[in-house]
N, C-alpha and C positions, 0 to 999 in steps of 0.2 A: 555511141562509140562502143567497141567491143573490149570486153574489159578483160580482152588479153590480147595484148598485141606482139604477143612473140612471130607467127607465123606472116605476117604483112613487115614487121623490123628483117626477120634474116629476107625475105623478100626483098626490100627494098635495098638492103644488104650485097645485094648478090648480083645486084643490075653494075654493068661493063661500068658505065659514068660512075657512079660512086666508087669503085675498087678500083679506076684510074686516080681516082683523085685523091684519096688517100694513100696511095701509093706513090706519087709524087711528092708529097707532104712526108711519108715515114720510109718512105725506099724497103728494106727486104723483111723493115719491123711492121708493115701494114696487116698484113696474114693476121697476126700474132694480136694486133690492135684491134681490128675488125671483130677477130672474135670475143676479147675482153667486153665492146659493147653489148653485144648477146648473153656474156656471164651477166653483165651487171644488174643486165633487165632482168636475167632470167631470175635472180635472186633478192629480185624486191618488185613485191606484190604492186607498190603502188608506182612506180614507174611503168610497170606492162600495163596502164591506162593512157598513159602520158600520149601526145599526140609524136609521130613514128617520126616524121620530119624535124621535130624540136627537137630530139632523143639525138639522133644524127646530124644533126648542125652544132648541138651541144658538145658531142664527140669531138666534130670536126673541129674546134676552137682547140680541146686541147692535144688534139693531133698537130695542130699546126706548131704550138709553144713544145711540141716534144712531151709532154707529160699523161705520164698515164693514169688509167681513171679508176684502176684497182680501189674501191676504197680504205682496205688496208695496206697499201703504202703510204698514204696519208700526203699527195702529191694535187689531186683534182679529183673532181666527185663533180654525180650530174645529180640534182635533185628536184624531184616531179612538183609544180606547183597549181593549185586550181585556180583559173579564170572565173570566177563564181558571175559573172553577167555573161559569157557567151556560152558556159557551162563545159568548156574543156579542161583537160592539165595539159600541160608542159613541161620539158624540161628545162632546168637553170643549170649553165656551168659557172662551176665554182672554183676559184685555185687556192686550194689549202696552205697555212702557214709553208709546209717543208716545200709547196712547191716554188714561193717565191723565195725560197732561199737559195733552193736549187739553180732557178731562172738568173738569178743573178752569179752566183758564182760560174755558173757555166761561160759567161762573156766574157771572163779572164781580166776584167776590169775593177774585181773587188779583193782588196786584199783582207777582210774580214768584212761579215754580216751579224749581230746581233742583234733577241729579240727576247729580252724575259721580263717576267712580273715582276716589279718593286714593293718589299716589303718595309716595314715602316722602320726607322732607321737608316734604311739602305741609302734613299737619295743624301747626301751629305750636303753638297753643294747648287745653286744653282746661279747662274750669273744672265739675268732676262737684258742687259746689256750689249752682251757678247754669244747671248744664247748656245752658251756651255753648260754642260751639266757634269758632277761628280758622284759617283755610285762607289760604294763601296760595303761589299753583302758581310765583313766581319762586324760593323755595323747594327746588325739590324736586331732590333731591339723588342719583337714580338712578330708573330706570324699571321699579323694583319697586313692583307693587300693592302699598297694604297696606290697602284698606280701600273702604268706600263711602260717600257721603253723600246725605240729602237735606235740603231745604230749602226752607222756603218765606214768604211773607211777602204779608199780607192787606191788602187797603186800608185797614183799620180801624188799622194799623199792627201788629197780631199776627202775630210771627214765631218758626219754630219750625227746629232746626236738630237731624238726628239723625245717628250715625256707625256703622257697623257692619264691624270690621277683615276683612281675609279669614276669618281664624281664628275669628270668630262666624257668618261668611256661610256656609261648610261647616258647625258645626255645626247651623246651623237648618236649612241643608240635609238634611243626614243623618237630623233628627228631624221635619222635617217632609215629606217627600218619599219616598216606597217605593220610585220608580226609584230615585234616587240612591244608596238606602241597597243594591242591588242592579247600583249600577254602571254605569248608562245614565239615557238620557233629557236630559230640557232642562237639568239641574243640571248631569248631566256634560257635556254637550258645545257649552256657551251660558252655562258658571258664569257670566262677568262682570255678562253681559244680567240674569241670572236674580237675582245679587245684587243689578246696580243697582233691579232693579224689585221686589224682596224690600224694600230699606231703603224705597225710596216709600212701598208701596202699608202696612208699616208708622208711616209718618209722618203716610198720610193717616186709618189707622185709629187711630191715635192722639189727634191733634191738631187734625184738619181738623176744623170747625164739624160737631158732627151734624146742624144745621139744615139743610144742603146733602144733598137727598133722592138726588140722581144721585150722587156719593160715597158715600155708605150702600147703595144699590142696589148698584153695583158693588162693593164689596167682599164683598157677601151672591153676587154671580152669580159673580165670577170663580171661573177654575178648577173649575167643577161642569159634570159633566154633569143632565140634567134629565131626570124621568121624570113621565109626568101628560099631560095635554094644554096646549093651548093658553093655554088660560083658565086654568088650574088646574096651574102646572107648581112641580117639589118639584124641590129641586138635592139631587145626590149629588155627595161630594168624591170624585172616582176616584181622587188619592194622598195621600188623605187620609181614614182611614175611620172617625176616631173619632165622626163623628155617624152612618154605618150602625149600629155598634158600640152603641151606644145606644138605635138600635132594634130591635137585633138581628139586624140586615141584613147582615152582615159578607161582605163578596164579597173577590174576590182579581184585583184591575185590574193591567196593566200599558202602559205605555206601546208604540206601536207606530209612532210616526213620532217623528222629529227635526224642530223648527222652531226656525230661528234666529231667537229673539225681539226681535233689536237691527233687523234687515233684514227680517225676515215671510218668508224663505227658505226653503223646504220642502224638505227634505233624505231621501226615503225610504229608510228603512232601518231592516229589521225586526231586532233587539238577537236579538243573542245573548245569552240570557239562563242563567245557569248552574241544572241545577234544585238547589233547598232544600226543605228540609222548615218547614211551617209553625210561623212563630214566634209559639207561644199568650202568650208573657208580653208580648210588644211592644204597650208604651204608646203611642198617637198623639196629637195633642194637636189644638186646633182651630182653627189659623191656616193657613187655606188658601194658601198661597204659597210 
């Protein structure tokens, strides 16, 4: 693989079928999108390896939700991961905390979205009952995390209110996440970001109206990389492989770039990663986050 693929991206780039199709998806903002993918490569070394097709289907996910992949707006980000058994990277789209806040309030169906850390004190009440919670930050009696929340409440008057302590936010981490479980990556080094956007994008796959199709979307696109074309593209979880596993597809990803997912901050730096021997009994499960 050439280990710059800017010149085969604006190529690919530039063919009639991909700038229809993107253009159908963003109307007179595709111009403008097309060429942000070109910045983004062009300004991290380890994506211009990434395979040119996965970089461009990653795009195209969040071209279709509207959001863009600047990584300083702090909206979606594509991050390069290695295949270490067929020895490629790819790219993973990602949707950052502000962009599921955005996602939702744009349907006109939320009359408020909240999403912040609990410090100890804070949670006041909780009723496992009625599965209400009471927070209140005058409360908080030292500035030790212990937890996350989110919440949110519908014009229709439906509200939904979840909690998830540090000590549940590591262990979904640990079980849902391969980096992590090997010591790098966004969990280790962005926990807080990565829990507040773990309890959301929970709250929104829980709770949120399935009716709302761009909420359903995204929760189906995050965190996959894509293989297929354009028209026809199929999401792989790269740290998450209980659905290759299913097909029998079982590869061995790892993370290869740092992004600060609270800022969109691109941090390169390739993990020391310690080698192990492949662990056959390990169960993954299927909540990509």
């Amino acid at each position: 693989m050439s280990s710059n693929n800017l010149p085969q991206l604006k190529s690919a780039l530039s063919a009639d079928s991909i700038q229809k199709k993107f253009q159908e998806m963003l109307g007179k903002k595709s111009a403008g999108f097309l060429t942000s993918i070109t910045n983004v490569v062009q300004n991290n070394d380890l994506l211009q390896k990434a395979e040119v097709n996965s970089i461009i289907l990653a795009a195209a996910q969040a071209a279709s939700l509207d959001l863009p992949i600047n990584p300083n707006l702090g909206f979606a980000a594509i991050i390069p991961f290695n295949d270490r058994k067929s020895g490629k990277c790819v790219a993973q789209f990602q949707i950052q905390r502000d962009g599921w806040v955005d996602l939702c309030l744009r349907t006109g169906q939320f009359e408020y979205i909240a999403n912040e850390i609990v410090y100890e004190g804070e949670l006041v009440e909780r009723n496992r009952f009625t599965d209400t919670y009471v927070f209140d930050e005058s409360k908080r009696t030292s500035n030790k995390i212990v937890g996350y929340m989110a919440s949110f409440k519908l014009i229709n008057g439906y509200r939904k209110t979840i909690f998830m302590s540090v000590e549940e936010a590591k262990a979904h981490g640990m079980q849902y996440s391969q980096t992590f479980k090997k010591g790098y990556g966004l969990w280790k080094d962005n926990f807080n970001a990565m829990a507040l956007k773990t309890v959301l994008k929970m709250l929104l796959k829980k709770f949120a109206p399935k009716s709302i199709e761009s909420i359903t979307q995204a929760i189906e696109k995050d965190q996959a990389s894509f293989v297929g074309d354009i028209d026809n593209a199929q999401a792989v979880y790269v740290d998450n492989q209980k659905e290759d596993k299913e097909r029998g597809e079982v590869t061995d990803f790892e993370e290869v770039e740092e992004v600060d997912v609270e800022t969109g901050e691109v941090k390169q730096k390739t993990p020391q990663v310690e080698e192990k021997k492949e662990d056959t009994n390990n169960n993954n499960n299927d909540l990509e986050f």
